[in-house]
C-alpha positions in Angstrom: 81.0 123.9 68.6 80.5 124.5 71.9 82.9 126.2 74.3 83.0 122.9 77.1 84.0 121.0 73.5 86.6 123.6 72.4 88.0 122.6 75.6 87.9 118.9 75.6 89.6 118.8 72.1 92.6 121.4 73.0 92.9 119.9 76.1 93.4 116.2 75.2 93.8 116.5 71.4 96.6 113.1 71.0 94.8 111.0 73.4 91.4 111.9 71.7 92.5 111.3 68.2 94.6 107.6 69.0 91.1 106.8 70.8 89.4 107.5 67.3 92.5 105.8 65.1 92.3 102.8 67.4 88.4 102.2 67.7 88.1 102.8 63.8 91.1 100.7 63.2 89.4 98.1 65.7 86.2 98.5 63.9 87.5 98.6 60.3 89.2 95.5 60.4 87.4 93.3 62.7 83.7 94.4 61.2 85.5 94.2 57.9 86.6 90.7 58.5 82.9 90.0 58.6 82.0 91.1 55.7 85.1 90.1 53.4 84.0 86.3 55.1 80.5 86.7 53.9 81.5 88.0 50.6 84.2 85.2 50.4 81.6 82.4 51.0 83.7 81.8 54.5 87.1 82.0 53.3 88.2 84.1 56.3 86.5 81.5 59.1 85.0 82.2 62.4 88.6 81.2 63.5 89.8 84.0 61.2 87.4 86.5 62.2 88.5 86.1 65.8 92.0 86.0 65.4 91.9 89.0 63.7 89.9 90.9 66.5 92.3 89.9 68.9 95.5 90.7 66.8 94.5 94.2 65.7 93.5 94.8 69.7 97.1 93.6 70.7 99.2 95.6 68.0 97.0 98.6 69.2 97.8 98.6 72.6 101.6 98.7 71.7 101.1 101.1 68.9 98.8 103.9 70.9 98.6 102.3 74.6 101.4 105.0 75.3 99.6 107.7 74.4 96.0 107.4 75.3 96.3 104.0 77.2 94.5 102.2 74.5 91.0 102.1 76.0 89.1 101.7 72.3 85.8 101.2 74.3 83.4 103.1 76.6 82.7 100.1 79.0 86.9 99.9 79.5 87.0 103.8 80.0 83.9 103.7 82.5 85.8 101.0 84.5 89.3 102.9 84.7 87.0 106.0 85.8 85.4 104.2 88.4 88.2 102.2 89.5 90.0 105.7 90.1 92.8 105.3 87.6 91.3 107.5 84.7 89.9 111.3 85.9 86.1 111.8 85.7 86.3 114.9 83.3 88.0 112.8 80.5 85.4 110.4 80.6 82.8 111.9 78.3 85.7 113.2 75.8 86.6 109.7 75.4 83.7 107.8 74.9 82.6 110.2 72.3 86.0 109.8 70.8 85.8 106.3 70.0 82.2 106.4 69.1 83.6 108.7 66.3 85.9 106.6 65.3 83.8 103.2 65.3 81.0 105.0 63.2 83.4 106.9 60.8 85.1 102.7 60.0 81.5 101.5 59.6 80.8 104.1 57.4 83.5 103.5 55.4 82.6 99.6 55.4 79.3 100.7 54.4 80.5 103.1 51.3 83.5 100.3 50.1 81.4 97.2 50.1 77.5 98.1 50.3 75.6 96.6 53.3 76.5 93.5 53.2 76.8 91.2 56.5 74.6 93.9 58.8 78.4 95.8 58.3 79.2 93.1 61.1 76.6 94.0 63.6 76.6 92.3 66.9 73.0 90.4 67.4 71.7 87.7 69.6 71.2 84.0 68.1 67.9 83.1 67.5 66.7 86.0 69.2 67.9 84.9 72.5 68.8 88.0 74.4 68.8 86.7 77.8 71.5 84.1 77.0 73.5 86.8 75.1 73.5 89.2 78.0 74.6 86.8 80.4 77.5 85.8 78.0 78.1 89.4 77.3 78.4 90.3 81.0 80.8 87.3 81.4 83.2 88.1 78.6 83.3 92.0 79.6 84.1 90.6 83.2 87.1 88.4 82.2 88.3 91.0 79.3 88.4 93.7 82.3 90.0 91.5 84.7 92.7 90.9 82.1 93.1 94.0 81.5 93.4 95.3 85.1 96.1 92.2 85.8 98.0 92.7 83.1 98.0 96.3 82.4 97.8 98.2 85.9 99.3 95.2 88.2 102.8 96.5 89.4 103.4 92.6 90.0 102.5 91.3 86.4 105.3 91.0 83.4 106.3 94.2 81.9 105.2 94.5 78.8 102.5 91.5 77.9 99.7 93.6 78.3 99.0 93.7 75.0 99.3 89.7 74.0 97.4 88.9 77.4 94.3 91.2 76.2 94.6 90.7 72.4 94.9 87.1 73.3 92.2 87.1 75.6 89.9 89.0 72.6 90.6 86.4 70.4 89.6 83.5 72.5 86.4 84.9 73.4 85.2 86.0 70.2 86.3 82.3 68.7 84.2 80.7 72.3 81.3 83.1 72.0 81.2 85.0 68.8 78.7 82.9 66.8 76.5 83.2 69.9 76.4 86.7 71.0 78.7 88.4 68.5 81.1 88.9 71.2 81.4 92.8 71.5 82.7 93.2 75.0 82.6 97.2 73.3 79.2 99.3 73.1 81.5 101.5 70.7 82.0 98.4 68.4 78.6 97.4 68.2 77.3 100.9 68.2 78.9 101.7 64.8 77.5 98.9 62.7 74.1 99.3 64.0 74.0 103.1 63.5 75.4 103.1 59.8 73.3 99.3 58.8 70.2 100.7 61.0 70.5 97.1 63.2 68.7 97.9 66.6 67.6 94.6 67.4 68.1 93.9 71.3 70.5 96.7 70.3 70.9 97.8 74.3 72.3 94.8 75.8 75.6 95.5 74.0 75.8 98.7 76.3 73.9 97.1 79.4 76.1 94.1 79.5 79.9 94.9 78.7 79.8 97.9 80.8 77.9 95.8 83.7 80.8 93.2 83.1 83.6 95.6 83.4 82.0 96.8 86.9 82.0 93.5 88.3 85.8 93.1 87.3 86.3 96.3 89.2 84.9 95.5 91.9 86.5 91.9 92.7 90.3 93.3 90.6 89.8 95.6 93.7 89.7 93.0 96.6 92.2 90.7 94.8 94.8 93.9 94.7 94.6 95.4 98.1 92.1 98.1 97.4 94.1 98.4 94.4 97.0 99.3 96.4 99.4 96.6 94.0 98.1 98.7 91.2 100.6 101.6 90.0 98.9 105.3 88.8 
């Protein structure tokens, strides 16, 4: 272990572990979902499936958001960094933090029910990456705008973050999810494709959320002053 490492991990040890509890919880039981659904001949639903996604986000946020402020995905952290609310030296720590987690869940997945399902990986239909990396941009822009609104806004409700983003999971994934798998999370669709060796079109699900966050950024911060309505 190297000593910049060492340093990461005493540094930021809670908010580096409930980054990897929340992405693996994210990842076990929204990738699982898949896979119990395809095992179940469709007994959970597409309906299901997304629900799930959206309720396991939203109980996160409430159970960890206090701690590490419940990022569970490198496109999210990128956008706080660059938005100024998240420092740049925590950045890296992060991401790899809930990569860890994501992969550990998948591995799991993989070892508890075989490799059934691509373990839930996210792929374009039919092959049509262009149309999935436009969807992908567009969901990663409205999850981010959510996010900054309802999370960082002084002026929104206190305390509906987490139903206004779980919620806004959840929809996507049951508008989009049979289309483009819905990540909105490299993290997520990292894990699956790493353990169940899925690479198809694998880089849009980097490319595109983390593109779609930017572009939330960048118009959350005209519609908030500069980010002046936004508290630290």
């Amino acid at each position: 272990m190297t000593r910049k490492a060492r340093h990461w991990i005493t540094t930021y040890p809670r908010e580096l572990l409930a980054e990897s509890i929340g992405t693996f919880t994210l990842v076990f039981l929204g990738t699982g979902a898949i896979i119990v659904n395809s095992l179940s001949q469709g007994a959970v639903t597409h309906l299901g499936i997304s629900s799930i996604f959206g309720a396991v986000v939203a109980a996160l946020i409430y159970a960890l958001g206090h701690i590490s402020g419940a990022h569970f995905n490198p496109a999210v952290t990128l956008a706080f960094w660059s938005s100024g609310f998240f420092q740049k030296n925590r950045v890296l720590p992060y991401i790899l933090a809930q990569i860890l987690g994501a992969v550990v869940a998948s591995g799991v997945l993989l070892l508890s029910f075989g490799s059934v399902a691509n373990l839930g990986a996210t792929l374009p239909r039919n092959g049509n990456w262009q149309q999935s990396f436009i969807l992908e941009t567009i969901l990663a822009f409205i999850l981010m705008l959510v996010i900054l609104g309802s999370g960082l806004d002084r002026r929104a409700p206190i305390g509906f973050a987490g139903i206004a983003i779980g919620s806004t999971v959840g929809l996507e994934a049951a508008c989009m999810g049979l289309i483009t798998g819905a990540s909105m999370n490299p993290a997520r669709s990292f894990a699956p494709a790493l353990v169940g060796w899925v690479w198809q079109h694998h880089w849009l699900y980097w490319i595109a959320p983390i593109l779609g966050a930017q572009l939330a950024v960048w118009v959350y911060r005209y519609l908030s002053n500069e980010f002046a309505d936004l508290k630290n």
